[in-house]
Each structure stands twice: as C-alpha cells, then as structure tokens.
Z-matrix of the N, CA and C atoms (Angstrom, degrees):
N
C 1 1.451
C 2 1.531 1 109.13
N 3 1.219 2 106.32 1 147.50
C 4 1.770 3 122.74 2 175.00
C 5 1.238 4 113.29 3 -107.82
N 6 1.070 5 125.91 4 162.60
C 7 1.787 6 129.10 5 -163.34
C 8 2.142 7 84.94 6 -133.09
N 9 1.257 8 120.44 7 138.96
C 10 1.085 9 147.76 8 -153.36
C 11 1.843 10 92.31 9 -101.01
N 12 1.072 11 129.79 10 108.65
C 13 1.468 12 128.44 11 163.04
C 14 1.260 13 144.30 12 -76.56
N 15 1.300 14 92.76 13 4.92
C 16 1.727 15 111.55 14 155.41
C 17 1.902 16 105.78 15 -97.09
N 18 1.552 17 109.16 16 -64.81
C 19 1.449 18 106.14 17 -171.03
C 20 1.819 19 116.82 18 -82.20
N 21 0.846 20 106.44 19 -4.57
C 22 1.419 21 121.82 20 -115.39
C 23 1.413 22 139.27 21 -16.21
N 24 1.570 23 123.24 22 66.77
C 25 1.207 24 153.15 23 165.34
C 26 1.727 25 106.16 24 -47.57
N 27 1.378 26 125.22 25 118.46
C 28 1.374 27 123.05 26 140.23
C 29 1.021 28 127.33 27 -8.04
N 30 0.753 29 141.95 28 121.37
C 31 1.838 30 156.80 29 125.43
C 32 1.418 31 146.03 30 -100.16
N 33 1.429 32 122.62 31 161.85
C 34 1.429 33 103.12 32 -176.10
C 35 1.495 34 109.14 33 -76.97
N 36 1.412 35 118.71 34 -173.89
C 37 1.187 36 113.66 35 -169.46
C 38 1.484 37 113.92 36 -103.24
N 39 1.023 38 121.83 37 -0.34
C 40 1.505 39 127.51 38 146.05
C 41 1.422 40 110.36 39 -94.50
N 42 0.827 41 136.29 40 12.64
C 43 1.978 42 117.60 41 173.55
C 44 1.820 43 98.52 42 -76.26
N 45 1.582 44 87.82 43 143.74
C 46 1.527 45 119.01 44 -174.35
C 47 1.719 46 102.03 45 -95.94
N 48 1.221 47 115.28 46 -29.43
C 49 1.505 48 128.91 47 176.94
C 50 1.428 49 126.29 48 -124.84
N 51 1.207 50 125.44 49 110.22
C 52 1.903 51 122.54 50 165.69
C 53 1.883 52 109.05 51 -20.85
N 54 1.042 53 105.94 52 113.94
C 55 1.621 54 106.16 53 -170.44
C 56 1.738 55 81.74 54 -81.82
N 57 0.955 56 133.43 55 -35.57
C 58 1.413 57 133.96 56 170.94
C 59 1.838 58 135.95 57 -39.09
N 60 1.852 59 95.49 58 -61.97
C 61 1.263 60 124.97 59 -174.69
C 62 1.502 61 113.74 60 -124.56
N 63 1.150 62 135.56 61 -21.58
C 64 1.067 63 149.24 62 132.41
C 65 1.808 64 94.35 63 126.27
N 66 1.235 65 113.50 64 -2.93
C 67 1.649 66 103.48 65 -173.35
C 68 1.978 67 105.64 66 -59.95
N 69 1.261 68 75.68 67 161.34
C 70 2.040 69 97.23 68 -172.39
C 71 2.254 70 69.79 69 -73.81
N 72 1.630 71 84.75 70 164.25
C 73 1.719 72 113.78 71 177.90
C 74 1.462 73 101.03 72 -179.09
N 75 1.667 74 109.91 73 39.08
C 76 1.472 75 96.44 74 144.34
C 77 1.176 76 145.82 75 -98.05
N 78 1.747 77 95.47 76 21.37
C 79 1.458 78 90.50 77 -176.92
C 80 1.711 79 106.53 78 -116.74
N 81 1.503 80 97.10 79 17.89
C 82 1.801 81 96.98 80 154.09
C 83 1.024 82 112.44 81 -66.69
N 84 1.958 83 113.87 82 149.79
C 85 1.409 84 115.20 83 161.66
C 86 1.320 85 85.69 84 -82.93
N 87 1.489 86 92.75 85 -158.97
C 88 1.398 87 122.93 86 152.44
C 89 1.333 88 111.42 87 -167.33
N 90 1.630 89 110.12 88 122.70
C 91 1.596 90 133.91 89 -149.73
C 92 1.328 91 92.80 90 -111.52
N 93 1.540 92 119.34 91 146.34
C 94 1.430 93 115.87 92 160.37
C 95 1.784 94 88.63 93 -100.61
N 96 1.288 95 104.29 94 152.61
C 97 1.592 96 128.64 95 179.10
C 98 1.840 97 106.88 96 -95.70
N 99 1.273 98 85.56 97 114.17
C 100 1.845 99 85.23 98 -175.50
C 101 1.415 100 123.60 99 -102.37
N 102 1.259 101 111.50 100 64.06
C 103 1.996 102 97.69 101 -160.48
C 104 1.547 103 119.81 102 -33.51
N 105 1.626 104 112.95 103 149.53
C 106 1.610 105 111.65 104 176.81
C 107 1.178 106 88.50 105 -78.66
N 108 1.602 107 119.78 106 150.79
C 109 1.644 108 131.19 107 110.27
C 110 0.797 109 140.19 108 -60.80
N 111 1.524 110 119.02 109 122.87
C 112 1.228 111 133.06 110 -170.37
C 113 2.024 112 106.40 111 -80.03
N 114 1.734 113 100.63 112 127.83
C 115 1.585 114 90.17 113 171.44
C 116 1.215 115 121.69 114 -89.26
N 117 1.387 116 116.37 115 -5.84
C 118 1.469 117 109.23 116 161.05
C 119 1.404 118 124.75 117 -72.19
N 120 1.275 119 129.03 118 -31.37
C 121 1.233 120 142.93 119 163.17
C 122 1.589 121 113.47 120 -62.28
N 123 1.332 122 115.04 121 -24.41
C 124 1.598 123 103.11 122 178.64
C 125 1.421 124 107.42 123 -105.16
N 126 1.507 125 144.86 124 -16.16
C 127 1.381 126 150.03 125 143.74
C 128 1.329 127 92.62 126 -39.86
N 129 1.240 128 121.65 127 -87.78
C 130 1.546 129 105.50 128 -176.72
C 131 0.911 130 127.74 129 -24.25
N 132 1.704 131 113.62 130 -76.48
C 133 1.984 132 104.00 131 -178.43
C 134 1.558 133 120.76 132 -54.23
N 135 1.548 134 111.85 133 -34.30
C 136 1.338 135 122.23 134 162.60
C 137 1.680 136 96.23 135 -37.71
N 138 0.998 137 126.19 136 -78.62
C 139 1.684 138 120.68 137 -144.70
C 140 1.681 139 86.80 138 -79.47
N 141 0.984 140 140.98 139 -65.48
C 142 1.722 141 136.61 140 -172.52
C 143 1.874 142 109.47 141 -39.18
N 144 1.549 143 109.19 142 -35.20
C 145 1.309 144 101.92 143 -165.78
C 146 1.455 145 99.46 144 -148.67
N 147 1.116 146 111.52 145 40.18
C 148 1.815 147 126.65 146 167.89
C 149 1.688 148 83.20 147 15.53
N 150 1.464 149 89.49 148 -168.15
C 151 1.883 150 115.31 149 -158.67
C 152 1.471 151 85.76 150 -22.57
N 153 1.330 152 156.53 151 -77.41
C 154 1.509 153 143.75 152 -147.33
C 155 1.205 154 100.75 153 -40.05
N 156 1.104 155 116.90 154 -58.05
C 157 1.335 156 113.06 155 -179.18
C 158 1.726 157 133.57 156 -39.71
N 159 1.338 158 110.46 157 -24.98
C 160 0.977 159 134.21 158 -166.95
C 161 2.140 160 111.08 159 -74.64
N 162 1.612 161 87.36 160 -24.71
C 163 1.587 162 104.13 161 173.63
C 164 1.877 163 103.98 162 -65.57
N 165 0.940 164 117.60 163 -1.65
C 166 1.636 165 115.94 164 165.70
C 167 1.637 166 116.25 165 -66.25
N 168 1.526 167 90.99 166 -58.23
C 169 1.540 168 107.48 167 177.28
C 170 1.849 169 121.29 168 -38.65
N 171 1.514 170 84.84 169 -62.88
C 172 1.549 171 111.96 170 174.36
C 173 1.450 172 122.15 171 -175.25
N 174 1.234 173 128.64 172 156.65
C 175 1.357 174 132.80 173 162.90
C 176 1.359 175 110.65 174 -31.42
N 177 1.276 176 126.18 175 -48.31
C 178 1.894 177 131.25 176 -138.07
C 179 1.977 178 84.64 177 -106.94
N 180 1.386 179 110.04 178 -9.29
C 181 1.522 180 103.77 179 -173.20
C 182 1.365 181 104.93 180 -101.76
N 183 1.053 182 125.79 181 -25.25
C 184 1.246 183 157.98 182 -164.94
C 185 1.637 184 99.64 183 -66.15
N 186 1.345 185 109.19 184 -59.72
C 187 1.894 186 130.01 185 -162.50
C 188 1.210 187 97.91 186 -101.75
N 189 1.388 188 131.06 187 -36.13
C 190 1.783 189 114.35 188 151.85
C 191 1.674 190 126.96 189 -53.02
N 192 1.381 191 96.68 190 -41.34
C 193 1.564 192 102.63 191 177.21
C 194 2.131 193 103.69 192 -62.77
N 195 1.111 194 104.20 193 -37.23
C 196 1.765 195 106.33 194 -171.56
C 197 1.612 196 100.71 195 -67.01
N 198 1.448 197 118.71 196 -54.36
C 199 1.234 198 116.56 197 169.85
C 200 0.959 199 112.32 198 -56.80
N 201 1.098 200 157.15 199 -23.53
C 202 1.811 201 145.68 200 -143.23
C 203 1.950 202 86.78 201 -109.59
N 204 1.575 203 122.96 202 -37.37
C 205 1.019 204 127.12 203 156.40
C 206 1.720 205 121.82 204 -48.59
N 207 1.205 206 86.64 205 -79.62
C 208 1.271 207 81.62 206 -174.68
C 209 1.829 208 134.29 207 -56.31
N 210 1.211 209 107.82 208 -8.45
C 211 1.364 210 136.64 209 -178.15
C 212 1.898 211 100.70 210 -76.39
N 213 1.489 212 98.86 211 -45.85
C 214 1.294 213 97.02 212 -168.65
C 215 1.560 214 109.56 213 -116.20
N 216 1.452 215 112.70 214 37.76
C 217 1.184 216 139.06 215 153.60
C 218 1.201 217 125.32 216 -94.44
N 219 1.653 218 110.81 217 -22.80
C 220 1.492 219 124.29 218 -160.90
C 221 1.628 220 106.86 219 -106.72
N 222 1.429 221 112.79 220 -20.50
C 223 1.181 222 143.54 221 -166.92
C 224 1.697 223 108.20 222 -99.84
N 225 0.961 224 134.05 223 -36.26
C 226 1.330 225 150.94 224 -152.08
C 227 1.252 226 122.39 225 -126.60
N 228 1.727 227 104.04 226 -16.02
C 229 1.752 228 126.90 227 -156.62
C 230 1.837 229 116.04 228 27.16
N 231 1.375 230 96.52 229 44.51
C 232 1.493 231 89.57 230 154.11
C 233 1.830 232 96.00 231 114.18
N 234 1.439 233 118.14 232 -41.65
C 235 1.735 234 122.96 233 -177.83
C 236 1.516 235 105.99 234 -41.80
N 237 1.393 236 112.34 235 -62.93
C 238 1.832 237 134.24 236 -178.46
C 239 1.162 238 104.52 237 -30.00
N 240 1.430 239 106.50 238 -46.55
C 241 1.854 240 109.51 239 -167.93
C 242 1.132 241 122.83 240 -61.97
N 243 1.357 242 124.58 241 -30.93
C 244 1.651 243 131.22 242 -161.38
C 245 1.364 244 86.79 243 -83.58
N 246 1.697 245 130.92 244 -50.12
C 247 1.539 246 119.66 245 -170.63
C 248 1.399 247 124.24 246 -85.34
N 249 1.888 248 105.78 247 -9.48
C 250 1.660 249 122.17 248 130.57
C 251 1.489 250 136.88 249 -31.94
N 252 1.314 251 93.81 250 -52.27
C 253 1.722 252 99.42 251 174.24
C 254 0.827 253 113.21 252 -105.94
N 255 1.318 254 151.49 253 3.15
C 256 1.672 255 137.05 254 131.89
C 257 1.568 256 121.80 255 -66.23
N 258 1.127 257 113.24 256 -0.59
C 259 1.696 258 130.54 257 -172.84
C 260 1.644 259 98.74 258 -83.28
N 261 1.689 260 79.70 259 -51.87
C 262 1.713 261 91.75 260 178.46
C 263 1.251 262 142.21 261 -43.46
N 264 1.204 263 113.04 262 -12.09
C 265 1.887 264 153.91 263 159.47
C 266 0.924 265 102.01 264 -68.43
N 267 1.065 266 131.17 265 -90.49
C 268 1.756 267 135.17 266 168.05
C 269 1.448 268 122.37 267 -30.00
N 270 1.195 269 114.00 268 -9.88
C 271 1.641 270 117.30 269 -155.52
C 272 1.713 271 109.17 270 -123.23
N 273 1.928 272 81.16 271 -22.04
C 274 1.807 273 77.83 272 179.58
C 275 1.677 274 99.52 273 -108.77
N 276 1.551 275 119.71 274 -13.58
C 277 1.520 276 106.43 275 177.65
C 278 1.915 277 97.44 276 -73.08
N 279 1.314 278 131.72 277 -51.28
C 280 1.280 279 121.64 278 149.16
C 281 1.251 280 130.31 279 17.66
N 282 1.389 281 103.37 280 -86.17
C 283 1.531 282 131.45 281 -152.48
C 284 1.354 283 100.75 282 -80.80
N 285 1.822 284 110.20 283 -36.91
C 286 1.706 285 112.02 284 174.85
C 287 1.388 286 108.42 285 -61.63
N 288 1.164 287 113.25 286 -38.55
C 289 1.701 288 120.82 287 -173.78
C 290 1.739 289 100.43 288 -55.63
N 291 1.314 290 104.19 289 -63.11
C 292 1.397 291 104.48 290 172.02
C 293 1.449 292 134.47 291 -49.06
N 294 0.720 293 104.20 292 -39.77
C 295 1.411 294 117.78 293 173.44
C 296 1.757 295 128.34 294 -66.33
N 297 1.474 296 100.25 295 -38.24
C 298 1.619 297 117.92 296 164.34
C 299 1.374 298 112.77 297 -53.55
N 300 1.802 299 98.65 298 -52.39
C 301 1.359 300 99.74 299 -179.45
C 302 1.800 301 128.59 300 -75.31
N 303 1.654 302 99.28 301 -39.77
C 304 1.373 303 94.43 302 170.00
C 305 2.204 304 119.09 303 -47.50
N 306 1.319 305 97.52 304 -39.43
C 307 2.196 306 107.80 305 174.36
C 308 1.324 307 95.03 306 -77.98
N 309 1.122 308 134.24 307 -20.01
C 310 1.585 309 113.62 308 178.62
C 311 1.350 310 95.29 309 77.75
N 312 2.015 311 148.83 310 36.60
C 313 0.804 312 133.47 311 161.06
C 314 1.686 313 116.86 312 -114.22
C-alpha cells in the first residue's frame, strides 16, 4: 500500500489516482528500507554468544552458524567449539560486511 500526499489515504500499490481525493500518485516510489548491520555489533554478539549470536546477521546465518557448531561438536567432541566460538567474531563482523554490501547500505 501507498499513502496519498495530498490526503494521505491508502492505496494499492499500483493506483495512478487517490481512489480517495482523486490526485495523480504516480510519481511515488515505493522503497523497501533496509537497515545496515553494524560489524562491530555482530563480532561482539558473535564472540559473547558464538553462533547465537549470529541471529543478528539473519535468520538463515543464524542456523548455519548452529549447524557448523553442532557439526563440529560431534566431530571434535566438544574441543572445535571453543575455536568455533571465537571464529564466531570473525564470522559475524564478515557476514555484516556482506550484507551492507549485498542492500547497498
């Protein structure tokens, strides 16, 4: 939905006219808003709360980071993990970097 800049009444997101007020509004965009991540903020939670931490980044980074744990928990019986969750610092200032750049913010 679009908001009308004369009334500002709802609309769909293709209307050419305020079904409301009748003004033209085709020359609204309509932007999705992408917040940055910060990589200092995700090194941190990265290192305070290994892979959990990683749910800052994103959902899908978040459950790779748990698997990549838990994988090398099962493998390692438990040693892997400690140099796992200090990785996790590294992995989430990373991923913020990436991520800025993939939104262009």
């Amino acid at each position: 939905m679009i908001y009308c800049n004369t009334c500002g009444k709802e609309n769909p997101v293709d209307a050419r006219y305020c079904f409301s007020c009748g003004s033209a509004i085709e020359n609204i965009q309509v932007t999705d808003t992408v917040k940055r991540k910060d990589p200092l903020l995700a090194a941190l939670f990265g290192f305070l709360f290994g892979a959990f931490g990683l749910f800052y980044i994103s959902p899908f980074q978040g459950f790779v980071g748990l698997g990549v744990l838990l994988a090398v928990i099962l493998f390692t019986g438990g040693i892997g993990a400690i140099m796992l969750w200090m990785g996790c610092a590294i992995w989430g200032a990373m991923a913020a970097n990436d991520w800025n750049d993939k939104h262009g913010v």
